[in-house]
C-alpha positions in Angstrom: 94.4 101.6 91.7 92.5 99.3 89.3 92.6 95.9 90.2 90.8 93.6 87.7 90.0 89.5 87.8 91.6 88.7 84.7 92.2 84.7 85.2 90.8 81.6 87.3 93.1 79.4 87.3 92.1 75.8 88.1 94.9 73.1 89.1 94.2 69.7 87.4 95.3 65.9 87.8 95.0 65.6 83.8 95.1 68.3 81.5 94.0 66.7 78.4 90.1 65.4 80.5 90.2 68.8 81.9 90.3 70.6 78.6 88.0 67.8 77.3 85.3 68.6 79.8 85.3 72.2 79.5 85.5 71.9 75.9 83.2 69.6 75.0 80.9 69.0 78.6 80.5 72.9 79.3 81.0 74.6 75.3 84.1 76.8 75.9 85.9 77.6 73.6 89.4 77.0 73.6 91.9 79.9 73.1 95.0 77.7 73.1 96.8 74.9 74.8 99.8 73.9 75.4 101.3 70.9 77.3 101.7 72.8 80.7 98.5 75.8 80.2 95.2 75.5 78.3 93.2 78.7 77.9 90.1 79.4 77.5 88.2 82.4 75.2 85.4 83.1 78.3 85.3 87.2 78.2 87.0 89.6 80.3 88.5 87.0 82.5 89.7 84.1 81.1 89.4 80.1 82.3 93.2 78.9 82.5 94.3 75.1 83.5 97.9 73.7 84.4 98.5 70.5 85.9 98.6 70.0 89.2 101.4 70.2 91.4 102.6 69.9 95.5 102.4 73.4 95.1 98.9 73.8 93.7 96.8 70.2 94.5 94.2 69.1 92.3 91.4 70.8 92.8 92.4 74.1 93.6 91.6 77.3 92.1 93.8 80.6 91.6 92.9 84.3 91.0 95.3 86.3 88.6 94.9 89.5 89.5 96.1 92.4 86.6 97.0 96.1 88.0 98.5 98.9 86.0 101.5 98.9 88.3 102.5 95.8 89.6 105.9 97.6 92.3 102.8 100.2 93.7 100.5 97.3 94.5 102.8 94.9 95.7 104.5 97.9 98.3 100.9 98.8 99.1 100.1 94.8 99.7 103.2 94.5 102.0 103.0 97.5 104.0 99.4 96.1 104.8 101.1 92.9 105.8 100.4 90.8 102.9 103.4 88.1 102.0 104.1 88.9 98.5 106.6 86.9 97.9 109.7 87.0 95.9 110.6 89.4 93.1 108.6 89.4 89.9 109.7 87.6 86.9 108.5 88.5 83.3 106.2 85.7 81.9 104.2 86.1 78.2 104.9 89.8 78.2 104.0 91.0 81.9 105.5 91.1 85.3 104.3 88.3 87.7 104.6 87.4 91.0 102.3 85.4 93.7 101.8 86.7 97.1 99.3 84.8 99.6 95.5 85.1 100.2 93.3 83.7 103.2 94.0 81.1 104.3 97.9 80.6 102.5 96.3 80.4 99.2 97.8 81.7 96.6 97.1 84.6 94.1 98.8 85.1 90.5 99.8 89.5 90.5 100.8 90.7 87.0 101.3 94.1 85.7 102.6 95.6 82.9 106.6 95.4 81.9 107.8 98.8 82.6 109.2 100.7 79.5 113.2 101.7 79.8 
């Protein structure tokens, strides 16, 4: 199964200076932005920031991992003893759900909303 890098997601103490830096410090160029996610246009895997949280410190940095079929992977992740979590919830048109990396760290796993 395809597995592809389609987000780093970096955790930030203040959205508005981190959009600011990559914006206008670095060139990217913004996708959108919202009060909670800011997006950036970088290619085939995008630059996303959200504020920070107890959950995700400032500082920290999140794959989002996309895979044609998100029930498959996950099954596959837990029978290989990976925590994946709870159930996915649908979030901007795809399934999503977390499960945890090395060293507890934890990685976004979204896959398409499957049709009825």
């Amino acid at each position: 199964m395809t597995v592809e890098l389609k987000y780093i997601i970096a955790n930030v103490s203040d959205l508005a200076a981190a959009v600011a830096f990559w914006r206008d410090t670095v060139g990217l160029k913004p996708k959108f932005e919202t009060p909670e996610w800011a997006e950036f246009d970088t290619g085939t895997t995008r630059l996303a920031l959200q504020p920070a949280s107890p959950a995700n410190p400032a500082g920290t940095w999140q794959p989002g991992l996309r895979v044609p079929d998100l029930a498959t992977k996950r099954a596959d992740l837990a029978a290989r003893g990976v925590n994946v979590g709870g159930a996915p919830h649908e979030e901007h048109g795809f399934l999503l759900s977390l499960f945890s990396g090395p060293d507890s760290a934890p990685v976004s796993l979204s896959g398409p909303v499957p049709k009825p």
